[in-house]
C-alpha positions as a Markdown table, in Angstrom:
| # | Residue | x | y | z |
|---|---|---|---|---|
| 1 | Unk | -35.8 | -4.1 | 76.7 |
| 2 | Unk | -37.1 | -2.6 | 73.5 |
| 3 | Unk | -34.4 | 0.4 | 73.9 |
| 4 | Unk | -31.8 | -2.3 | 73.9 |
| 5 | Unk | -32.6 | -4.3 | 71.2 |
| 6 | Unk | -33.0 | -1.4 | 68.9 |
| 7 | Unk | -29.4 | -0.1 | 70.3 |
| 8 | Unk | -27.7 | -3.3 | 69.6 |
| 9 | Unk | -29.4 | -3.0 | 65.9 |
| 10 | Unk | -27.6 | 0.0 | 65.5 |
| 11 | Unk | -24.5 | -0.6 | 66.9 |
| 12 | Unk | -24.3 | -3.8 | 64.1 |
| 13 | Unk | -25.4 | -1.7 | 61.3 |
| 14 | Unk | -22.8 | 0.7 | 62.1 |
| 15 | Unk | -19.8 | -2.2 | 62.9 |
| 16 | Unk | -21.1 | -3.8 | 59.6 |
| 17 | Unk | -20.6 | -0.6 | 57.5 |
| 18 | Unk | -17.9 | 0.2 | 58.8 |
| 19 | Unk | -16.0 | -3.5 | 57.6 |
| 20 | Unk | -17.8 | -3.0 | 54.3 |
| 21 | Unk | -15.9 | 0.4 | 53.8 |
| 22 | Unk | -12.5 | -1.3 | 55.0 |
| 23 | Unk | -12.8 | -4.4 | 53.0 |
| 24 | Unk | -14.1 | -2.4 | 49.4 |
| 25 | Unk | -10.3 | 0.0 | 50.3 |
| 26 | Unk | -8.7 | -3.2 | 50.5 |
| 27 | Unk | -9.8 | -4.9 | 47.0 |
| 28 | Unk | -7.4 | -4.2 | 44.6 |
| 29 | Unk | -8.6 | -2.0 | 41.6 |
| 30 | Unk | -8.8 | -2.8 | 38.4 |
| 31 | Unk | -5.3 | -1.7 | 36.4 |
| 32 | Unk | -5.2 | 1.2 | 34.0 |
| 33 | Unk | -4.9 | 0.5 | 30.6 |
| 34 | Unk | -0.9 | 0.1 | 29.8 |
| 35 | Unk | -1.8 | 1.8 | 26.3 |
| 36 | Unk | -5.2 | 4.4 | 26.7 |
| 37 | Unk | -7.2 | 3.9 | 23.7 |
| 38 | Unk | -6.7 | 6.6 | 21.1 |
| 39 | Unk | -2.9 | 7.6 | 21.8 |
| 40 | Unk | -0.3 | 7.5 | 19.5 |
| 41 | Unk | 0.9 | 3.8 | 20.1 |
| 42 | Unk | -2.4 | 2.4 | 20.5 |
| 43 | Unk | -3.4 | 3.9 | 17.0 |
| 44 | Unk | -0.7 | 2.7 | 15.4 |
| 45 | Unk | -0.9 | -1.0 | 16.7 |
| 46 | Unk | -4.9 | -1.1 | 15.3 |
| 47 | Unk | -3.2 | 0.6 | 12.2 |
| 48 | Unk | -6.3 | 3.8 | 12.5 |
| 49 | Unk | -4.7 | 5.0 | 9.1 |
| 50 | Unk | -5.5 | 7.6 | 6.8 |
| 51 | Unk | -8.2 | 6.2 | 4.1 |
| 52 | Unk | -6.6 | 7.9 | 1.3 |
| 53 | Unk | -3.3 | 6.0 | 2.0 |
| 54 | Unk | -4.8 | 3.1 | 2.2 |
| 55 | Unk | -6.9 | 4.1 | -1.0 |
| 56 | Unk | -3.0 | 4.5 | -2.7 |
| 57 | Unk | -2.0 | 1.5 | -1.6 |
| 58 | Unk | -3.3 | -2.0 | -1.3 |
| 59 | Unk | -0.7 | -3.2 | 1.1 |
| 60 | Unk | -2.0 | -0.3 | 3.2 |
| 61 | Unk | -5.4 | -0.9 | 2.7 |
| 62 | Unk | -5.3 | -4.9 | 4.1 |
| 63 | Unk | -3.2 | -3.6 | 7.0 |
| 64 | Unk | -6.2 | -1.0 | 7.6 |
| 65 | Unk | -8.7 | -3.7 | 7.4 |
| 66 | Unk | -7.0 | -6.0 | 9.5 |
| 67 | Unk | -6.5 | -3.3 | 11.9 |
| 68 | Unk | -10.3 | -2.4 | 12.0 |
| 69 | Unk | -11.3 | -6.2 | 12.7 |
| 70 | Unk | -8.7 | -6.1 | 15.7 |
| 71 | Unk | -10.7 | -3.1 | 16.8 |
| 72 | Unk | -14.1 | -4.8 | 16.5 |
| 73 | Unk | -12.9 | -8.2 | 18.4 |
| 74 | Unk | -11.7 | -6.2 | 21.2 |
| 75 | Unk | -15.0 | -4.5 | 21.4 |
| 76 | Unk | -12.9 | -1.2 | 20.6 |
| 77 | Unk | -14.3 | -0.1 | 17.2 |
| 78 | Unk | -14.3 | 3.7 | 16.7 |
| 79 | Unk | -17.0 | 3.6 | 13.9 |
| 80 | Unk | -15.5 | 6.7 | 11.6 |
| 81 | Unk | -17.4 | 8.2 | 9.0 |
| 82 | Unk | -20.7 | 7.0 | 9.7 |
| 83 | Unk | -22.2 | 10.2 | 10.8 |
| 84 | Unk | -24.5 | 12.2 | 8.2 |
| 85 | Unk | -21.6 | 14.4 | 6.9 |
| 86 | Unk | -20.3 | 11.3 | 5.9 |
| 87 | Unk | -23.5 | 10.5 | 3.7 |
| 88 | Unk | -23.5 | 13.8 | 2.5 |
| 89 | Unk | -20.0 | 13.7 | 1.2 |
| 90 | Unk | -20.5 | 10.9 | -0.7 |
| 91 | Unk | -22.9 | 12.7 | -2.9 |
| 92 | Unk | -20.8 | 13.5 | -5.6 |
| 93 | Unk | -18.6 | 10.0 | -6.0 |
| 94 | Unk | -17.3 | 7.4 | -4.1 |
| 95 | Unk | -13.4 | 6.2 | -3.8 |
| 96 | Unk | -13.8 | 3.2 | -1.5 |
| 97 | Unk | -10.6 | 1.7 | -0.6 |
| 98 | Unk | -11.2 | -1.9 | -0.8 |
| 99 | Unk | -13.8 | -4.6 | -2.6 |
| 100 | Unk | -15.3 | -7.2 | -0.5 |
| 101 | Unk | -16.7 | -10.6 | -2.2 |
| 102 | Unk | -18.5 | -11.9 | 0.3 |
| 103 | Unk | -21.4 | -13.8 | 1.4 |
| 104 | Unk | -24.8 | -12.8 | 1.5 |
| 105 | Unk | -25.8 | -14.2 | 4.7 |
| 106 | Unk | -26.9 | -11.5 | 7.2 |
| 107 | Unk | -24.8 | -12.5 | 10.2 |
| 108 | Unk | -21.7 | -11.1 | 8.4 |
| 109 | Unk | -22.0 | -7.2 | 8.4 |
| 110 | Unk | -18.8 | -5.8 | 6.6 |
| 111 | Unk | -18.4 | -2.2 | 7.8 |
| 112 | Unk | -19.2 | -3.3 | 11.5 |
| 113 | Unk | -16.4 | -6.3 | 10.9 |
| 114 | Unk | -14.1 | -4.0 | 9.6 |
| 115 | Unk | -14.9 | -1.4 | 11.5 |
| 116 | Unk | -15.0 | 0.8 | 8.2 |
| 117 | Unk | -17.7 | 3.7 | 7.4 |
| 118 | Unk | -19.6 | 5.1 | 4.5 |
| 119 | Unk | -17.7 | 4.5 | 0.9 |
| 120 | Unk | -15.1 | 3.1 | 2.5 |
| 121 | Unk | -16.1 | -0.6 | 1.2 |
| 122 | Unk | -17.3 | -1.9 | -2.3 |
| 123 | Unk | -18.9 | -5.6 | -1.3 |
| 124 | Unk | -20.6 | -8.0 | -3.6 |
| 125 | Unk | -22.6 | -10.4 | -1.8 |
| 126 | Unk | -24.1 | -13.8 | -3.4 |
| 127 | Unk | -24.7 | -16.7 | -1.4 |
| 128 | Unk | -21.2 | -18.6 | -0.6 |
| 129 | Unk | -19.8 | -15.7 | -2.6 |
| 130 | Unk | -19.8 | -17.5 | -5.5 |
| 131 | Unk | -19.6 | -15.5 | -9.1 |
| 132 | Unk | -20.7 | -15.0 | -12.2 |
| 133 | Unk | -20.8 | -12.6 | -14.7 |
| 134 | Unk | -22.2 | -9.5 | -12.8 |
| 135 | Unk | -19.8 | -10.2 | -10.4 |
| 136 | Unk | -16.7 | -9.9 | -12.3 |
| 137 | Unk | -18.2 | -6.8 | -13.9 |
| 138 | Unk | -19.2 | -5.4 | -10.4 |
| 139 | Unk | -15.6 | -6.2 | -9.3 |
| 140 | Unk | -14.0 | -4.6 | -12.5 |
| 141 | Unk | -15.8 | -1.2 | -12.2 |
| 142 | Unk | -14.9 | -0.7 | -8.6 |
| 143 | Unk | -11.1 | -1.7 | -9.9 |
| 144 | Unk | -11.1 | -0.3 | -13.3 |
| 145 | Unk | -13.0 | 2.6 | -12.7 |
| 146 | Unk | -13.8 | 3.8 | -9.3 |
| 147 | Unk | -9.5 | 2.6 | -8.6 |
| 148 | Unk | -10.3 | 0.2 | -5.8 |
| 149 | Unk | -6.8 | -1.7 | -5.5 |
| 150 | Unk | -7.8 | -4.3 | -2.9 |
| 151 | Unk | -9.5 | -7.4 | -3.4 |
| 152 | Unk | -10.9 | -9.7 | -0.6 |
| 153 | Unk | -12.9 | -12.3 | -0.8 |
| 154 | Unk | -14.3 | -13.1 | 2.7 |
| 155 | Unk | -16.0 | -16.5 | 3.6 |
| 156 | Unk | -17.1 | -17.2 | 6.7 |
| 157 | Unk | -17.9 | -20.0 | 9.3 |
| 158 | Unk | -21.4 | -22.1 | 9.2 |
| 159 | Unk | -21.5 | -21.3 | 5.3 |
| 160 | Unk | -24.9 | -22.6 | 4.7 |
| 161 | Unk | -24.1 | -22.5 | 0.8 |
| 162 | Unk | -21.0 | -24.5 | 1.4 |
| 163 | Unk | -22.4 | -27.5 | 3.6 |
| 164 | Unk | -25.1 | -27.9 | 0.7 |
| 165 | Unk | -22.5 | -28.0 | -1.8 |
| 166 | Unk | -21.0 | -30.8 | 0.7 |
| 167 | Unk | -24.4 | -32.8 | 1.5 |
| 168 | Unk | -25.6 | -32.3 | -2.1 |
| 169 | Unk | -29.4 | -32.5 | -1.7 |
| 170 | Unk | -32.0 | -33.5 | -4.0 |
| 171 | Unk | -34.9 | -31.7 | -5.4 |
| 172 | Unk | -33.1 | -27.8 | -4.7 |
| 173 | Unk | -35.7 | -25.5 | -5.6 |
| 174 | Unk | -34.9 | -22.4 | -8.1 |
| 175 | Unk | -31.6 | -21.6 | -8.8 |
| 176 | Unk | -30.3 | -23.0 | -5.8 |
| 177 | Unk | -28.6 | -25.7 | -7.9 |
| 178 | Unk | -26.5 | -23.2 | -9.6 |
| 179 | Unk | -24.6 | -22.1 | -6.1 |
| 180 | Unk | -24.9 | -25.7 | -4.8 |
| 181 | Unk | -22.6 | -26.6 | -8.3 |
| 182 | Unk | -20.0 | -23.9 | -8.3 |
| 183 | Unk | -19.1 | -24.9 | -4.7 |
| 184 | Unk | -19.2 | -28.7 | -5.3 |
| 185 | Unk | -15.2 | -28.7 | -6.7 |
| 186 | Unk | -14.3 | -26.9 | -3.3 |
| 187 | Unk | -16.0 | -29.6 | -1.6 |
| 188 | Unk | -14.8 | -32.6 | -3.8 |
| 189 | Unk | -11.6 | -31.4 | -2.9 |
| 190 | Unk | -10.9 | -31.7 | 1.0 |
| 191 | Unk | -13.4 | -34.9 | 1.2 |
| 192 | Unk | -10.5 | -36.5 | 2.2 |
| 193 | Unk | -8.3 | -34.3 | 4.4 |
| 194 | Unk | -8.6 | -34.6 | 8.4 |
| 195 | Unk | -10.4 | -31.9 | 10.7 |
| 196 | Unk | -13.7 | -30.7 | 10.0 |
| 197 | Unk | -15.1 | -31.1 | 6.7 |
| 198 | Unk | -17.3 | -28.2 | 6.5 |
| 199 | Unk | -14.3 | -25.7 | 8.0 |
| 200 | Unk | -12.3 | -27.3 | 5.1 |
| 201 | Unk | -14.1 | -26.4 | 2.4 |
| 202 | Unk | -15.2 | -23.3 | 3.0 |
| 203 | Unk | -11.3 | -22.3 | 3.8 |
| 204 | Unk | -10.7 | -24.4 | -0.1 |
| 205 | Unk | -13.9 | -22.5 | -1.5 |
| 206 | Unk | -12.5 | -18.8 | -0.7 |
| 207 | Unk | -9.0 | -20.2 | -2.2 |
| 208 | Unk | -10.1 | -21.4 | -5.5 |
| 209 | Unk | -12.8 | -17.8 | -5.8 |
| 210 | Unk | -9.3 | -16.1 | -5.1 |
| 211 | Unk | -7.5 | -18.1 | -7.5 |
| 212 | Unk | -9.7 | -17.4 | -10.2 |
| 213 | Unk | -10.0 | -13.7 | -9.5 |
| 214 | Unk | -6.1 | -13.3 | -10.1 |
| 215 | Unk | -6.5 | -15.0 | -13.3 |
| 216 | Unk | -9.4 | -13.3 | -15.1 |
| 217 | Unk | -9.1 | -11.5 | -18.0 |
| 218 | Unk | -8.8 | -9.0 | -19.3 |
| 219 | Unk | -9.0 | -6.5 | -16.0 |
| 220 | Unk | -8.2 | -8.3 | -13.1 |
| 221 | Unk | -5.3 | -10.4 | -14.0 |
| 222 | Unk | -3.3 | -7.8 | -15.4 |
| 223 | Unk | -3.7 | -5.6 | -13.0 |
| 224 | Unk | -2.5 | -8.5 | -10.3 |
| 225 | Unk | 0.3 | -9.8 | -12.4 |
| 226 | Unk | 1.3 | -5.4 | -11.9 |
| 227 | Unk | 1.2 | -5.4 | -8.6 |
| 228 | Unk | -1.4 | -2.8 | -8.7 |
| 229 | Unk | -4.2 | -4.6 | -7.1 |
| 230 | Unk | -3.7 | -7.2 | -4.8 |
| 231 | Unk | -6.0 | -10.1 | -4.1 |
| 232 | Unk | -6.4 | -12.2 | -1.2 |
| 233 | Unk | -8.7 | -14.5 | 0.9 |
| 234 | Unk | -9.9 | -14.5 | 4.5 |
| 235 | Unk | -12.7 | -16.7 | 6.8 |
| 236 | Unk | -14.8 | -14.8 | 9.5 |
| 237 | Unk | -15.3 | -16.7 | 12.5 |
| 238 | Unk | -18.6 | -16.0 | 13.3 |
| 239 | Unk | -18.3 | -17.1 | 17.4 |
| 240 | Unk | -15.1 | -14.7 | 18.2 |
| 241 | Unk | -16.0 | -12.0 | 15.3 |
| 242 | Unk | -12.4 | -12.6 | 14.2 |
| 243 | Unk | -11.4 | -12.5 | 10.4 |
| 244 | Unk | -8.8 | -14.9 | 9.4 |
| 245 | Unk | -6.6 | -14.2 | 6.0 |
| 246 | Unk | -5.7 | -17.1 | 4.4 |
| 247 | Unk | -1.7 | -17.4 | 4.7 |
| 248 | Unk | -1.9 | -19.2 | 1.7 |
| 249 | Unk | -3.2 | -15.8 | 0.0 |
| 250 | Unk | -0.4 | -13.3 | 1.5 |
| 251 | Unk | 2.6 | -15.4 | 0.5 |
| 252 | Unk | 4.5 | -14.1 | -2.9 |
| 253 | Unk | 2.1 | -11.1 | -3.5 |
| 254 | Unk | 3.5 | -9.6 | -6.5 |
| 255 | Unk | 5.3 | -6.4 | -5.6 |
| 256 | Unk | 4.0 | -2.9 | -6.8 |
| 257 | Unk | 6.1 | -1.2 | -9.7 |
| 258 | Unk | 6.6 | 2.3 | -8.5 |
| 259 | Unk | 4.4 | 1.9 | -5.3 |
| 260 | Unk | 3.6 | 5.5 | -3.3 |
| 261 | Unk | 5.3 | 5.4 | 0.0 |
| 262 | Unk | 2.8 | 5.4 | 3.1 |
| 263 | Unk | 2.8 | 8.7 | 4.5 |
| 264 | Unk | 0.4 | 7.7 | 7.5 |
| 265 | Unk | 1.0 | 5.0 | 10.3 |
């Protein structure tokens, strides 16, 4: 009886394997990327450009940047020049392509975002970006001197800065007050638009910071007005990892007078 019992045993384990086998060749399997990661086409739709293109040009350089965050949201990001050459290269001088203005808080990390390596990014970073005098002369240099020819100025979702400037509390301790200030006019602004207040005026805050970059003399503004820098504002979403330029800050850039053709795509 014992003989049997372990028989039959077998004879299921075997029946059962064997429908496990058939039913694993039936289930479909998974499709094959329509565009493998790294060829030609799939390069050029994440824009993976040559940096010193995109360090000629500042319509290159956005469409580099926008490319890299594409990269990062689809959990694609090749990571270049963050290897210890890269360090080492940078011994002698830096030639990053673009200047960040962007918020101090930790949860928005500007290489990884971008998907950018070493010297590729000049950032600033004050709470709710807000400026001041270092700033602009931070912003200048990288312009004026290191020739830096794109400007963004990246808020970001869940601004902590921003919804103090929109509850206004007492008693701020420090200096707090001074960030709390500069933000208030943003925040004045969209009291009484629809949607979400707080989305609103950190989308009006980057605006009016972008605004006054494009008008600040003596460096800045002239070099807009030329067409050899460009300036514009964008919003990282910190739930997706998407970054969001502002339409309002792409329309009627001012064209570049004798602008270098882009020899990478």
């Amino acid at each position: 009886m014992k003989t049997q019992i372990t028989a039959a045993l077998c004879l299921c384990s075997v029946v059962f394997s064997s429908l496990s086998t058939q039913a694993q060749q039936r289930r479909p399997r998974p499709a094959a990327s329509a565009v493998p990661i790294d060829s030609a086409k799939w390069r050029a739709e994440h824009y993976v450009v040559n940096r010193d293109s995109a360090y000629a040009d500042p319509n290159v350089a956005l469409r580099k940047l926008m490319g890299g965050n594409r990269r990062f949201v689809e959990n694609k990001s090749i990571k270049p020049r963050q290897d210890r050459s890269a360090l080492t290269n940078t011994e002698k001088g830096q030639q990053p392509f673009a200047i960040i203005v962007g918020c101090s808080d930790s949860r928005v990390p500007n290489e990884i975002i971008f998907d950018q390596g070493v010297g590729d990014l000049f950032i600033v970073r004050t709470a709710g970006q807000v400026m001041a005098e270092a700033s602009y002369a931070s912003i200048e240099f990288a312009s004026a001197v290191l020739g830096s020819k794109l400007i963004v100025v990246l808020g970001h979702q869940s601004c902590g800065a921003v919804d103090a400037a929109i509850k206004r509390p007492e008693n701020l301790p420090g200096h707090i007050v001074t960030l709390v200030n500069a933000i208030k006019p943003a925040a004045q602004k969209v009291r009484a638009m629809g949607g979400n207040l707080l989305e609103n005026a950190i989308r009006q805050n980057v605006l009016e910071q972008v605004a006054l970059l494009r008008d600040l003399d003596p460096v800045l503004s002239r070099r807009y007005q030329s067409g050899e820098i460009l300036i514009v504002g964008a919003v990282y979403q910190l739930g997706t990892g998407k970054v969001e330029f502002l339409p309002e800050t792409l329309k009627n850039l001012p064209q570049r007078r004798n602008a270098p053709s882009a020899s990478a795509k």
